[in-house]
PDB file of the backbone (N, CA, C, O) and the ligand in Angstrom, with CONECT records:
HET     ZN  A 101       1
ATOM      1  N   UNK A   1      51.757  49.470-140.858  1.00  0.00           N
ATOM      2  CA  UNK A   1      51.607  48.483-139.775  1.00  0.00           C
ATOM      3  C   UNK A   1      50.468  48.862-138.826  1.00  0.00           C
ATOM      4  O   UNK A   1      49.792  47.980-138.296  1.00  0.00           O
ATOM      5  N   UNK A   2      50.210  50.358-138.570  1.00  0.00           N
ATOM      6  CA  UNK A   2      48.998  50.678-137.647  1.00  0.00           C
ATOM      7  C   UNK A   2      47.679  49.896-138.610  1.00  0.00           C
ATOM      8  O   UNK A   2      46.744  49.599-137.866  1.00  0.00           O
ATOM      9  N   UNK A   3      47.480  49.591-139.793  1.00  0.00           N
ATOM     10  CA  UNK A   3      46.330  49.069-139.833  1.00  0.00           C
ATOM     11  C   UNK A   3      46.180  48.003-139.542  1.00  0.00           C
ATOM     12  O   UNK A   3      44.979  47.739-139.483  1.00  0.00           O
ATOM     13  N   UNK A   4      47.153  46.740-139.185  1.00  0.00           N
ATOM     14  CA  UNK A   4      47.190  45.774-138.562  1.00  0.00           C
ATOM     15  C   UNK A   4      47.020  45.349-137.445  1.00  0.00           C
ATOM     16  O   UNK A   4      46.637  44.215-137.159  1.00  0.00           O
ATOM     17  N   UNK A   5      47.339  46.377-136.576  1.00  0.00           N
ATOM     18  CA  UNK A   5      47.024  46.427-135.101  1.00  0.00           C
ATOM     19  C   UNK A   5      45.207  47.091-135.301  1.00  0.00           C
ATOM     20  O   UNK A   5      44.424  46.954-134.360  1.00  0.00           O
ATOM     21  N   UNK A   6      44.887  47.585-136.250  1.00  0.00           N
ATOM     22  CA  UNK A   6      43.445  47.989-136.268  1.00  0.00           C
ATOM     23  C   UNK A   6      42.402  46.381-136.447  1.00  0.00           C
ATOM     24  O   UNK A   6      41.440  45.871-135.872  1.00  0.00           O
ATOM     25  N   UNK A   7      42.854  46.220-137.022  1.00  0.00           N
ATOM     26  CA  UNK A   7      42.450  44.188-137.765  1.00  0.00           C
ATOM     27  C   UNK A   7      42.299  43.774-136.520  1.00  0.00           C
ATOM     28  O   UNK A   7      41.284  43.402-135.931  1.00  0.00           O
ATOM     29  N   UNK A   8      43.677  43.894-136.081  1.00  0.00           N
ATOM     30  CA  UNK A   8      43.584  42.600-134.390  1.00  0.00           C
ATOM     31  C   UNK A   8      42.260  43.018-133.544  1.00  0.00           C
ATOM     32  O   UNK A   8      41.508  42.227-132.976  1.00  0.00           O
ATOM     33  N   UNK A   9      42.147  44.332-133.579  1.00  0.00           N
ATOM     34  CA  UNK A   9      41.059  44.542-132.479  1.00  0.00           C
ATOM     35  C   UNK A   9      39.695  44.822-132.899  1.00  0.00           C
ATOM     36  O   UNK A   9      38.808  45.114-132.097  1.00  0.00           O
ATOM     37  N   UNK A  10      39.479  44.710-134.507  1.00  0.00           N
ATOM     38  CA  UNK A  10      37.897  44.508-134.733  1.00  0.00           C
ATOM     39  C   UNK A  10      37.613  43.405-134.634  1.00  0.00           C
ATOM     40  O   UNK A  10      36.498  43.188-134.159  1.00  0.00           O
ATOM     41  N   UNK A  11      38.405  42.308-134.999  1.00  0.00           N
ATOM     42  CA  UNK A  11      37.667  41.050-135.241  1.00  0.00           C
ATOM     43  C   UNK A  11      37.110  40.680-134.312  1.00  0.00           C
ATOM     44  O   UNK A  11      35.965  40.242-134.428  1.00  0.00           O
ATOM     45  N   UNK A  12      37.862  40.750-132.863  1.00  0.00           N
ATOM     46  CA  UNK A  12      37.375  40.142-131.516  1.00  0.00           C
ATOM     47  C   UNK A  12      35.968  40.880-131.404  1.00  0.00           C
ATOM     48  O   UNK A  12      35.058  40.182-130.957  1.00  0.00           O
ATOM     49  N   UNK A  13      35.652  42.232-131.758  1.00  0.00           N
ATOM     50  CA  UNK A  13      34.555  42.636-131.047  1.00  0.00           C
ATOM     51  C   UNK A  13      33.327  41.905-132.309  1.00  0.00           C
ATOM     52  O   UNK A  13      32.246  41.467-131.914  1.00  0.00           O
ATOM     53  N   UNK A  14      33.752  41.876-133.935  1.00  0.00           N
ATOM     54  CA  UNK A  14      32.761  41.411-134.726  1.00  0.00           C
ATOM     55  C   UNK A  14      32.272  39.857-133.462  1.00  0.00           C
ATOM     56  O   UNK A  14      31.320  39.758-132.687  1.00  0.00           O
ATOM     57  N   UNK A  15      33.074  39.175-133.678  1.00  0.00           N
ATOM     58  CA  UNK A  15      32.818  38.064-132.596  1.00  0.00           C
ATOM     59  C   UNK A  15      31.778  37.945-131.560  1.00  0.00           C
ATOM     60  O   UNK A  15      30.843  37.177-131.330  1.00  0.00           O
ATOM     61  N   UNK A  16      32.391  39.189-130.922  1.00  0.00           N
ATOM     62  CA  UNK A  16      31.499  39.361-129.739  1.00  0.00           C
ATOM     63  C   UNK A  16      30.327  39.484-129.868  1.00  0.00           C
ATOM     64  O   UNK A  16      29.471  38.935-129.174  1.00  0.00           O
ATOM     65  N   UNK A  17      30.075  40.541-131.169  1.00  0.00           N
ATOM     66  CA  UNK A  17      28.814  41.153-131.693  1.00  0.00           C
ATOM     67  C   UNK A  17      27.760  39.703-132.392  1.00  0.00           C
ATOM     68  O   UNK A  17      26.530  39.664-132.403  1.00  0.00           O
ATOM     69  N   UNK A  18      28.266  39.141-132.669  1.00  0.00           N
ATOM     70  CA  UNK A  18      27.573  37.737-133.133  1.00  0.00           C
ATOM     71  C   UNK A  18      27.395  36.557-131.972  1.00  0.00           C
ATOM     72  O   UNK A  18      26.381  35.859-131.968  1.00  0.00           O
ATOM     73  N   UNK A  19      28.234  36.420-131.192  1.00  0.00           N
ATOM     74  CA  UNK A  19      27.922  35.856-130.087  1.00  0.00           C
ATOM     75  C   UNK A  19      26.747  36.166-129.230  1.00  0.00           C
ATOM     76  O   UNK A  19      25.952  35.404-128.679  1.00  0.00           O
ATOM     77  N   UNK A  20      26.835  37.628-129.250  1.00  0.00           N
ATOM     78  CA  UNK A  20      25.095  38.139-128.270  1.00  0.00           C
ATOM     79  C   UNK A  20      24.156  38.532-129.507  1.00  0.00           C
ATOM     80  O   UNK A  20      23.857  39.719-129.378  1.00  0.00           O
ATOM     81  N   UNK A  21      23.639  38.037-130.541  1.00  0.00           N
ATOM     82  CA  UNK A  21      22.767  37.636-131.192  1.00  0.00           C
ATOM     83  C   UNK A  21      22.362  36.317-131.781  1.00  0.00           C
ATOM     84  O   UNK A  21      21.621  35.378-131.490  1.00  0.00           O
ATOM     85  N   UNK A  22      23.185  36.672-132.741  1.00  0.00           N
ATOM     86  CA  UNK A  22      22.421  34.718-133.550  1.00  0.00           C
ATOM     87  C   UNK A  22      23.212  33.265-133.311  1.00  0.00           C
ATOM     88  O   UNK A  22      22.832  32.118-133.546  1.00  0.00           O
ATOM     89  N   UNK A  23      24.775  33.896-132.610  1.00  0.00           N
ATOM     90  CA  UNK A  23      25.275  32.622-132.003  1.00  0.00           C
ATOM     91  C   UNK A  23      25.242  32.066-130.940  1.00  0.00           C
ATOM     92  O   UNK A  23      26.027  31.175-130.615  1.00  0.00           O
ATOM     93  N   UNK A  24      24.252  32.545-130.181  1.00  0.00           N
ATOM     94  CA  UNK A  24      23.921  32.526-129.513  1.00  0.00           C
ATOM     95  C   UNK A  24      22.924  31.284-129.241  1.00  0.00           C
ATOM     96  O   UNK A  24      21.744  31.508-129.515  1.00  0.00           O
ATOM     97  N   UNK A  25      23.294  29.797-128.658  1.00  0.00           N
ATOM     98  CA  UNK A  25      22.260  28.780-128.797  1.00  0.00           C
ATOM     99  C   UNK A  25      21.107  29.064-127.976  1.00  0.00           C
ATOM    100  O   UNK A  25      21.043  29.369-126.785  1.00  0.00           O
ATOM    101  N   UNK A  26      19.860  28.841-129.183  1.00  0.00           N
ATOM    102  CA  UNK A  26      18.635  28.790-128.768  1.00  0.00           C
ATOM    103  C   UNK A  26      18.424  27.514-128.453  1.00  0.00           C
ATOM    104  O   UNK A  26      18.973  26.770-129.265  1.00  0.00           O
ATOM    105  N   UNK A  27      17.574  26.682-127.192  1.00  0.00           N
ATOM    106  CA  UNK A  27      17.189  25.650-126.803  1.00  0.00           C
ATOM    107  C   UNK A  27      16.329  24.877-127.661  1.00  0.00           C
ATOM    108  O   UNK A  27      15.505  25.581-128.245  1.00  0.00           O
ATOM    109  N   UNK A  28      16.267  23.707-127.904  1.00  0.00           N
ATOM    110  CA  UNK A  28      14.921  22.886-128.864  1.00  0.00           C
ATOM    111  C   UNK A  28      14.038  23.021-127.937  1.00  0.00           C
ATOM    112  O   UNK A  28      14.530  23.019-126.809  1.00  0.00           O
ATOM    113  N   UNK A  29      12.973  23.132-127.982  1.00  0.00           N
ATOM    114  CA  UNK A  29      11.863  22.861-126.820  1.00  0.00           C
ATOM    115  C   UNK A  29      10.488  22.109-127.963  1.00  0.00           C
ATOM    116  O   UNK A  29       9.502  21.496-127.554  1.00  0.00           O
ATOM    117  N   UNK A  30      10.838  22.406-129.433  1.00  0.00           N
ATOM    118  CA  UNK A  30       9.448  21.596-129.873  1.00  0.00           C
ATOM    119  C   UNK A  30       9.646  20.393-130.542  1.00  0.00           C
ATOM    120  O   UNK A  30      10.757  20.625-131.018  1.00  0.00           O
ATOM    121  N   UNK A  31       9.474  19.722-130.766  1.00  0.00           N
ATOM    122  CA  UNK A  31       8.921  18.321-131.872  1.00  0.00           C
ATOM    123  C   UNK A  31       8.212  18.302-132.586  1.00  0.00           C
ATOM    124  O   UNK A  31       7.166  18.608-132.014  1.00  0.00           O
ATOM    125  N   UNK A  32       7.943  18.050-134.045  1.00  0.00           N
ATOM    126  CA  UNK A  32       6.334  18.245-134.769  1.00  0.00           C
ATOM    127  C   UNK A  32       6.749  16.526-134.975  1.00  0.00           C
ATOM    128  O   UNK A  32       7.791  15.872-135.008  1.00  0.00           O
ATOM    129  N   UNK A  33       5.701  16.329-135.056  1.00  0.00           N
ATOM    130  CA  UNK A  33       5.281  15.260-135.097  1.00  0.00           C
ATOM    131  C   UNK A  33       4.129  15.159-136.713  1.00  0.00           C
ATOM    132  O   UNK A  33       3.215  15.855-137.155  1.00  0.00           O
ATOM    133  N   UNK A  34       4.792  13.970-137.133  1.00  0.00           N
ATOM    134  CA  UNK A  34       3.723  13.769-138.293  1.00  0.00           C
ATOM    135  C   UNK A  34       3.611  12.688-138.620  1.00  0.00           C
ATOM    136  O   UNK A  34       4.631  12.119-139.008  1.00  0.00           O
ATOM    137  N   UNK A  35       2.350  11.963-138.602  1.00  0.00           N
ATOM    138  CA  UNK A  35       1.353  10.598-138.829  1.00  0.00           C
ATOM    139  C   UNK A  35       2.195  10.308-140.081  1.00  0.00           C
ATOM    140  O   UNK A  35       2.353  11.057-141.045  1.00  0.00           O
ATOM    141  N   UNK A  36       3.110   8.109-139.731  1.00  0.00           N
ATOM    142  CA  UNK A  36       3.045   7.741-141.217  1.00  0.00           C
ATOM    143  C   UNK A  36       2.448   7.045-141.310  1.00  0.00           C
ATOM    144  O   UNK A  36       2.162   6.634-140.185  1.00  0.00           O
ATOM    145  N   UNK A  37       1.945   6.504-142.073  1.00  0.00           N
ATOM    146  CA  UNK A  37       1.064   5.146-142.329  1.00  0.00           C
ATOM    147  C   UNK A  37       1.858   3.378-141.889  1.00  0.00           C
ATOM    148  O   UNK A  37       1.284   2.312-141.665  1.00  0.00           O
ATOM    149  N   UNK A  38       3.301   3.705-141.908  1.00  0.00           N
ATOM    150  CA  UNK A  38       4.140   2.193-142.156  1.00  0.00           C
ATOM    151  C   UNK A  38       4.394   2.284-141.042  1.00  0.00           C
ATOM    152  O   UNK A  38       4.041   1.245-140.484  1.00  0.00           O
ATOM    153  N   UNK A  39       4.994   3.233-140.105  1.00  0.00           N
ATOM    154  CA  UNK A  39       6.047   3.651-139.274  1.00  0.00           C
ATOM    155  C   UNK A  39       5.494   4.518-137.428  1.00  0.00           C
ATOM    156  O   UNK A  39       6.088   4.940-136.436  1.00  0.00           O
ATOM    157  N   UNK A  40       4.268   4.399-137.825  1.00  0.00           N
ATOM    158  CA  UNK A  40       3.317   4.891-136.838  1.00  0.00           C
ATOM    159  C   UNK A  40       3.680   6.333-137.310  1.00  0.00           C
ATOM    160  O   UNK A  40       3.417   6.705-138.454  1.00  0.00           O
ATOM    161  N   UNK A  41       4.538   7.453-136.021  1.00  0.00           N
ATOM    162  CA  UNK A  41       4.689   8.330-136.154  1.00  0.00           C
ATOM    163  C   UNK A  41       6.071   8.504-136.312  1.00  0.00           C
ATOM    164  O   UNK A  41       6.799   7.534-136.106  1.00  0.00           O
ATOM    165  N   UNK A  42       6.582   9.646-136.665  1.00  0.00           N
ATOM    166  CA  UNK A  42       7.426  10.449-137.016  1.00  0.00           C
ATOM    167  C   UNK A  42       8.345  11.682-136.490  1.00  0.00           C
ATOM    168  O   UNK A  42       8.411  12.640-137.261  1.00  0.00           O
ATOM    169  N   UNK A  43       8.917  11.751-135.512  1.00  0.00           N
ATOM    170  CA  UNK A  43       8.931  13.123-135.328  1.00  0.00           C
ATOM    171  C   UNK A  43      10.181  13.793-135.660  1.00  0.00           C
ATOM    172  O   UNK A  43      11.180  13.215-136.088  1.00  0.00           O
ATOM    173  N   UNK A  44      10.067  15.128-135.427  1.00  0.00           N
ATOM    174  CA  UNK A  44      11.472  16.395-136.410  1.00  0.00           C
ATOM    175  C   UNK A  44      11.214  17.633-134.972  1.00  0.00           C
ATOM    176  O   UNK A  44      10.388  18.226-134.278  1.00  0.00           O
ATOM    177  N   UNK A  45      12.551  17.415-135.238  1.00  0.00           N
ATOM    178  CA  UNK A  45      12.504  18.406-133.938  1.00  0.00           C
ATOM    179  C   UNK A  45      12.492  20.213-134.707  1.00  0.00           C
ATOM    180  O   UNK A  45      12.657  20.453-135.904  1.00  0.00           O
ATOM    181  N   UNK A  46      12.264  21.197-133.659  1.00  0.00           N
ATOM    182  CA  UNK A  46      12.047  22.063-134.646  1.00  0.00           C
ATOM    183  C   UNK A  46      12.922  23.639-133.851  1.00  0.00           C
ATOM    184  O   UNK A  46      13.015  24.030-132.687  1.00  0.00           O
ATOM    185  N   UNK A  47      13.525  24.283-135.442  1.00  0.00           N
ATOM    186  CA  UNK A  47      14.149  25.132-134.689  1.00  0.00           C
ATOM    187  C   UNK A  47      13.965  26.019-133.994  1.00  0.00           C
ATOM    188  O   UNK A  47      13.190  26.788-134.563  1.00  0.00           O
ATOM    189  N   UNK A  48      14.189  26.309-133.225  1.00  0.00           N
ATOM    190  CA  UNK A  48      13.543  27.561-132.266  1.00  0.00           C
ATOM    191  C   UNK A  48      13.350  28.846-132.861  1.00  0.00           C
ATOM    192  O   UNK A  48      12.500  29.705-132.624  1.00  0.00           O
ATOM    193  N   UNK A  49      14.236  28.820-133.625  1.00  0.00           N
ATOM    194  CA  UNK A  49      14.329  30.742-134.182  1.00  0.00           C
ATOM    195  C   UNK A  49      12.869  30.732-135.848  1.00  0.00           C
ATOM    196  O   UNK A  49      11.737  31.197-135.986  1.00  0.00           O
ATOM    197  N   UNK A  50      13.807  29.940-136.719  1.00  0.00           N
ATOM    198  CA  UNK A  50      12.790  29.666-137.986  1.00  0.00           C
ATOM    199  C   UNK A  50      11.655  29.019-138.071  1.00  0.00           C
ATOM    200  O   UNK A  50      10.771  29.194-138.909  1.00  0.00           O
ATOM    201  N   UNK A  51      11.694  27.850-136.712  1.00  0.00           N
ATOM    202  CA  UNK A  51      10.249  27.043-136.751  1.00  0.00           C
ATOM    203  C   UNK A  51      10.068  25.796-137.933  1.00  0.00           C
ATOM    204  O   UNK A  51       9.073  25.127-138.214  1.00  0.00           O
ATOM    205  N   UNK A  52      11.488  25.776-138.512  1.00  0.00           N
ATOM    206  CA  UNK A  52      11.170  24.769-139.772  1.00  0.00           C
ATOM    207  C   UNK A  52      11.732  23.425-138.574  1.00  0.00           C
ATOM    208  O   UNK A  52      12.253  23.318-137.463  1.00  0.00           O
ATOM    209  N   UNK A  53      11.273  22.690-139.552  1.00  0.00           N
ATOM    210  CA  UNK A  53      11.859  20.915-138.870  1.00  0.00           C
ATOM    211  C   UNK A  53      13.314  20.729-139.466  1.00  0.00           C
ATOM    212  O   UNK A  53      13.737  21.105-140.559  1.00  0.00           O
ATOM    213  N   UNK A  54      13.842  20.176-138.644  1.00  0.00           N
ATOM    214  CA  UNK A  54      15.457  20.001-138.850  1.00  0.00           C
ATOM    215  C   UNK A  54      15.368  18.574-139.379  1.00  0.00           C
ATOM    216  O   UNK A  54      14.444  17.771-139.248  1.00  0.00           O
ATOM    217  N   UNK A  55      16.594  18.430-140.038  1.00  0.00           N
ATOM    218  CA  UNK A  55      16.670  16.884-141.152  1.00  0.00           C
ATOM    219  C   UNK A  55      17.177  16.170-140.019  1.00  0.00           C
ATOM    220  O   UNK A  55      16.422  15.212-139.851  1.00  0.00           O
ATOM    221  N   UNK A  56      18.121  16.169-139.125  1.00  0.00           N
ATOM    222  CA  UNK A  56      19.033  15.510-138.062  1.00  0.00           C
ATOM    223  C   UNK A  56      18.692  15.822-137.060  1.00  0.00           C
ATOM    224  O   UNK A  56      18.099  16.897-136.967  1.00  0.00           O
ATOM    225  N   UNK A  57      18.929  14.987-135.847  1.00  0.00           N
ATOM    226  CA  UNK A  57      19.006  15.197-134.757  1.00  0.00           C
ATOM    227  C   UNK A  57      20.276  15.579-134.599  1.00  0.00           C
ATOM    228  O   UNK A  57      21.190  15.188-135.325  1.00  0.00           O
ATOM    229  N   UNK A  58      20.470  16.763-133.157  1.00  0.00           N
ATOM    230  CA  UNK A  58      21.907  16.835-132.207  1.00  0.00           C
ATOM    231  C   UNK A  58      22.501  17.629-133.848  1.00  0.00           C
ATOM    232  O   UNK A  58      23.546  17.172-134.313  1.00  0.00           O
ATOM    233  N   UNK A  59      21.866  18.648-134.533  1.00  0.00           N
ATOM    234  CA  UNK A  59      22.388  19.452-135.481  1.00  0.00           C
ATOM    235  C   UNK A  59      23.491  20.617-134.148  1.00  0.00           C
ATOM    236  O   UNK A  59      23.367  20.843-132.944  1.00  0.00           O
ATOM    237  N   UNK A  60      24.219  20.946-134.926  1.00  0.00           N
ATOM    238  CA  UNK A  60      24.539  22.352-134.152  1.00  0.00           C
ATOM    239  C   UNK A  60      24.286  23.570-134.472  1.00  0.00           C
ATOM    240  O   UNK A  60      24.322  24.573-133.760  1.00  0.00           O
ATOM    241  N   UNK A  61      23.935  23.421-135.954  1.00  0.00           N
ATOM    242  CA  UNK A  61      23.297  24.827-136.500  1.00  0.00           C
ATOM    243  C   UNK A  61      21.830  24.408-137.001  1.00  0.00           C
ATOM    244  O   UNK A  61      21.499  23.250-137.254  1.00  0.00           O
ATOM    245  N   UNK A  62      20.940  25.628-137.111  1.00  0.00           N
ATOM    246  CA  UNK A  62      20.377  24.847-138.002  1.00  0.00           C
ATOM    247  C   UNK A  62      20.563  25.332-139.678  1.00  0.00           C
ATOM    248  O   UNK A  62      21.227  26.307-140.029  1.00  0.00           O
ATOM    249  N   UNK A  63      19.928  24.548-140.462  1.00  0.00           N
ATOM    250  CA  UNK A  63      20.997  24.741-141.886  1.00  0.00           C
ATOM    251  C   UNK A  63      19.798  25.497-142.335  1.00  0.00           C
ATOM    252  O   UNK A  63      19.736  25.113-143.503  1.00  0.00           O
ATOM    253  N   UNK A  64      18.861  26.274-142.182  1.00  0.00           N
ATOM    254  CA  UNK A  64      17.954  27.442-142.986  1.00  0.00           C
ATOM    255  C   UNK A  64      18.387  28.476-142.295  1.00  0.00           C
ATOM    256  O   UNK A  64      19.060  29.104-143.112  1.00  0.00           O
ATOM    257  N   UNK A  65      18.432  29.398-140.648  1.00  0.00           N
ATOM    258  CA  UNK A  65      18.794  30.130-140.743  1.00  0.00           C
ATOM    259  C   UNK A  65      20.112  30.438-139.868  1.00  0.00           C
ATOM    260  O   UNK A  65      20.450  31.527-139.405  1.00  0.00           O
ATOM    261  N   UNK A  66      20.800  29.131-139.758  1.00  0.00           N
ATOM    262  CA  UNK A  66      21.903  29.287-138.869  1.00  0.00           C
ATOM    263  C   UNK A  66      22.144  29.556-137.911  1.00  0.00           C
ATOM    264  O   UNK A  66      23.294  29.814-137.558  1.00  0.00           O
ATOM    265  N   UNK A  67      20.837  29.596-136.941  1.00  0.00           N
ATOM    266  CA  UNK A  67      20.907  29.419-135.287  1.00  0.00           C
ATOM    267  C   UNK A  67      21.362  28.327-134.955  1.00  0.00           C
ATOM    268  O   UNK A  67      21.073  27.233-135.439  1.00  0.00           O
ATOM    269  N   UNK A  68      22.409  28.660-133.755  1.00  0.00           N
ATOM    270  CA  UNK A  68      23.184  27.753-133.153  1.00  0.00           C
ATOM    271  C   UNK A  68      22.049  27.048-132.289  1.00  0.00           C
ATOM    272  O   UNK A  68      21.276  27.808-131.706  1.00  0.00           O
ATOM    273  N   UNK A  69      21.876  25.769-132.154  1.00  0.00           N
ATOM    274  CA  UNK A  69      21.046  24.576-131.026  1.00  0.00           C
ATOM    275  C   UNK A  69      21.395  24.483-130.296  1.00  0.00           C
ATOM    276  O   UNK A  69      22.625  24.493-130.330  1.00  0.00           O
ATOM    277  N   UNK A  70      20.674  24.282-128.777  1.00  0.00           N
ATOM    278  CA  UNK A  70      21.110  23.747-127.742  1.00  0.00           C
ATOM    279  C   UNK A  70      20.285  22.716-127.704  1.00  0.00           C
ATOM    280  O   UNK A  70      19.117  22.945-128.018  1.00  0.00           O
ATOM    281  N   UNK A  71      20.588  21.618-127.397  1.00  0.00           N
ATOM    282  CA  UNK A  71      19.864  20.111-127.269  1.00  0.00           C
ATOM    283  C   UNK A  71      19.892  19.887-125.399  1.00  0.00           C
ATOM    284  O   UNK A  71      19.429  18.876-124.871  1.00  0.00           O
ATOM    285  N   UNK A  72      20.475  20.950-124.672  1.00  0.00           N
ATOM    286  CA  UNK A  72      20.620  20.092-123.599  1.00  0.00           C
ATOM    287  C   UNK A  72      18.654  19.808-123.016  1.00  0.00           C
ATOM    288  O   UNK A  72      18.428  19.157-121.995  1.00  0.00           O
ATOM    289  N   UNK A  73      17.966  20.166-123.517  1.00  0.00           N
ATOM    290  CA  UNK A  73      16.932  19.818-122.891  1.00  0.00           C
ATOM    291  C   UNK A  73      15.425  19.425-124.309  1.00  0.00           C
ATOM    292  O   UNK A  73      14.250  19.658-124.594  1.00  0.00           O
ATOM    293  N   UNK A  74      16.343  18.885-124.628  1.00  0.00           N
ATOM    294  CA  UNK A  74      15.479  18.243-125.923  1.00  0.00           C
ATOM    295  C   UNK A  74      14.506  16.977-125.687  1.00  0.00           C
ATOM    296  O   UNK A  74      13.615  16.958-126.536  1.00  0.00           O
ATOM    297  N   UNK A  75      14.435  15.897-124.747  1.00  0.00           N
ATOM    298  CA  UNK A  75      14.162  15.152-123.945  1.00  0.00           C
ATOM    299  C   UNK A  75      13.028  15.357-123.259  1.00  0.00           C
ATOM    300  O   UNK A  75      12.469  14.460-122.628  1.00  0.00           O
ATOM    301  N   UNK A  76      12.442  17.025-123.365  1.00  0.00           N
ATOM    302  CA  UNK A  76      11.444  17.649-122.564  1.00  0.00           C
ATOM    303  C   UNK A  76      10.875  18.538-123.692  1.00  0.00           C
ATOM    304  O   UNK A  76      10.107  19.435-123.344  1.00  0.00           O
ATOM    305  N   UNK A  77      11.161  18.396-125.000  1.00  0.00           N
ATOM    306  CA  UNK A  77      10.613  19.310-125.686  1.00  0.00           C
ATOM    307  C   UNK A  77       8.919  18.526-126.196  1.00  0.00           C
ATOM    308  O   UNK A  77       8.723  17.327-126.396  1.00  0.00           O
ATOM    309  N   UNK A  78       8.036  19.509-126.286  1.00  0.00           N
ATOM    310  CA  UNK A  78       6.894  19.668-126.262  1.00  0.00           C
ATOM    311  C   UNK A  78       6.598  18.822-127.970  1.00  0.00           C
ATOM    312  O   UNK A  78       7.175  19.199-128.990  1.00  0.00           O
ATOM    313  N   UNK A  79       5.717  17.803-127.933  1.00  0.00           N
ATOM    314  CA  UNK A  79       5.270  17.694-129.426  1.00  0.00           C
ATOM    315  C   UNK A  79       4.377  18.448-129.568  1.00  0.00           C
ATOM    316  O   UNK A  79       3.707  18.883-128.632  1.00  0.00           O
ATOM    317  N   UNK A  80       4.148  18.845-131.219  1.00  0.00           N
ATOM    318  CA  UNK A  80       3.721  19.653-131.635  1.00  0.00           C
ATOM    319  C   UNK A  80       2.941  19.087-133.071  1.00  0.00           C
ATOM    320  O   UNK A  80       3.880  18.490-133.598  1.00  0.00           O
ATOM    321  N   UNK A  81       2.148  18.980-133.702  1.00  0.00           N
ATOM    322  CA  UNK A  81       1.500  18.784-134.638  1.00  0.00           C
ATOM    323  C   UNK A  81       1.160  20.121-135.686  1.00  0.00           C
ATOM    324  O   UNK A  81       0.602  21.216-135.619  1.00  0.00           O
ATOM    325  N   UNK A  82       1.840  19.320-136.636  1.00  0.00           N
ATOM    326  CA  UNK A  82       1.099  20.188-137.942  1.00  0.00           C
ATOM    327  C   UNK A  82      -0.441  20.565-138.407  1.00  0.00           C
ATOM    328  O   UNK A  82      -1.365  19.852-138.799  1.00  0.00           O
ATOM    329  N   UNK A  83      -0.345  21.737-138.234  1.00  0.00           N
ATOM    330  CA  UNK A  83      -1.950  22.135-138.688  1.00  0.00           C
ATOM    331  C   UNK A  83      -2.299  21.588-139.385  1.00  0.00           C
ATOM    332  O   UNK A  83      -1.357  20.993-139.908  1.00  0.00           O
ATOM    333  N   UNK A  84      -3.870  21.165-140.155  1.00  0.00           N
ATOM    334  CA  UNK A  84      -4.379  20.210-140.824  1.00  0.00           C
ATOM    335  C   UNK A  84      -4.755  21.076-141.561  1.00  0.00           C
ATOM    336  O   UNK A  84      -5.424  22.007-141.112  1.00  0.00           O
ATOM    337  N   UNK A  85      -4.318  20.970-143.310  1.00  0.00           N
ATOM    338  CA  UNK A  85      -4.489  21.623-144.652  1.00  0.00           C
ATOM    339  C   UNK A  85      -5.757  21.794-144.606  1.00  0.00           C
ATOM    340  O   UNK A  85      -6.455  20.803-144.392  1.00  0.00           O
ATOM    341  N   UNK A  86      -6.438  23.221-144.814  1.00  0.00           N
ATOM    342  CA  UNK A  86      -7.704  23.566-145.118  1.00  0.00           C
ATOM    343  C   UNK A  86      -8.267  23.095-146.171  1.00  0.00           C
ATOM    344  O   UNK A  86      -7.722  23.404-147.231  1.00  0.00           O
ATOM    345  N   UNK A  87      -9.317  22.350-146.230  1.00  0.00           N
ATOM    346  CA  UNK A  87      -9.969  21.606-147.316  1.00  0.00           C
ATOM    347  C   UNK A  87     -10.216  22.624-148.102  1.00  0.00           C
ATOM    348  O   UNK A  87     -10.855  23.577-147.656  1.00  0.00           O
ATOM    349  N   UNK A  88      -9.735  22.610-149.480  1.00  0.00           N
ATOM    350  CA  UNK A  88     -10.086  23.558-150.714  1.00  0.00           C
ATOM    351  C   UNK A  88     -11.583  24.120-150.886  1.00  0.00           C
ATOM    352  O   UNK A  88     -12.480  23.395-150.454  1.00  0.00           O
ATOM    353  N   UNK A  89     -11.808  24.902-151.263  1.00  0.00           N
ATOM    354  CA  UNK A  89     -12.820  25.442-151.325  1.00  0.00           C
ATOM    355  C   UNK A  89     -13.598  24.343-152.348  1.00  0.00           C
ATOM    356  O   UNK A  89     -12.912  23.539-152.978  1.00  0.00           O
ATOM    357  N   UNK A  90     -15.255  24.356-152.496  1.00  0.00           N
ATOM    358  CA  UNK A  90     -15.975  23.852-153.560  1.00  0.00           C
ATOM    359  C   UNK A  90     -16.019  25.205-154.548  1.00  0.00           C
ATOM    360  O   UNK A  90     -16.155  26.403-154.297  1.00  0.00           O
ATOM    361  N   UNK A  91     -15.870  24.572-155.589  1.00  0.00           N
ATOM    362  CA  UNK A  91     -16.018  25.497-156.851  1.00  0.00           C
ATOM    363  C   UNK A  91     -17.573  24.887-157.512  1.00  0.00           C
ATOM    364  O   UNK A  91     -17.974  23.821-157.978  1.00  0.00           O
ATOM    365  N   UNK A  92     -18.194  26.371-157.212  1.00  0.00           N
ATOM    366  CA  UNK A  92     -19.541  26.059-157.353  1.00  0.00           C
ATOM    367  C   UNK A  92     -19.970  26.020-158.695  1.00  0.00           C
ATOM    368  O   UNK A  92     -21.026  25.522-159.085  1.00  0.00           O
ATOM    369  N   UNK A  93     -18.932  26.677-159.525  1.00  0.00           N
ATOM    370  CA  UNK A  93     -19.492  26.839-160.707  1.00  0.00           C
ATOM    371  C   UNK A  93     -19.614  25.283-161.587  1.00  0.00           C
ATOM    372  O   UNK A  93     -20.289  25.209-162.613  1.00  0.00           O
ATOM    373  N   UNK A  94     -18.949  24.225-161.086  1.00  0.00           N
ATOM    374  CA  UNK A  94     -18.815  22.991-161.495  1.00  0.00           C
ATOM    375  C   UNK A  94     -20.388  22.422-161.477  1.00  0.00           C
ATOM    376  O   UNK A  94     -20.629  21.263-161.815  1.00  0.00           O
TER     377      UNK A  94
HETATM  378 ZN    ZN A 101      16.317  27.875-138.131  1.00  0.00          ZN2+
END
């Protein structure tokens, strides 16, 4: 039975220990924005921790690396534009 009473009192601290790192909600603050042709523009809000664009709005995680979102100030987040693909090199030997 003492290892049961050992159980009760790790889990709370694993908890804790994840709470002051990655469950910790990071704020949205960016938007990327990307040009459509039909639809004008586009935008994807983006996660704070990974930087990828999220599929949904008002996510609570995000689903690549599982940082928790905070949306309360999403309304003020900054657009952001995708860098423009470096034109391929000329291949001179052509
Ligand atoms: Zn992420």
């Amino acid at each position: 039975m003492k290892q049961n009473i050992f159980l009760t009192f790790r889990i709370p601290i694993d908890c804790l220990l994840g709470f002051f790192t990655y469950r910790k909600p990071m704020r949205v603050t960016e938007i990327m924005i990307y040009p459509s042709p039909n639809y004008g523009e586009t935008g994807y809000y983006v996660c704070p921790k990974c930087k990828t664009t999220l599929e949904r709005e008002f996510m609570h995680f995000c689903d690549r690396c599982g940082q928790r979102l905070d949306w309360s100030d999403y309304r003020n987040a900054k657009p952001v534009y995708p860098k423009p693909r470096a034109k391929p090199m000329p291949d001179k030997s052509l």
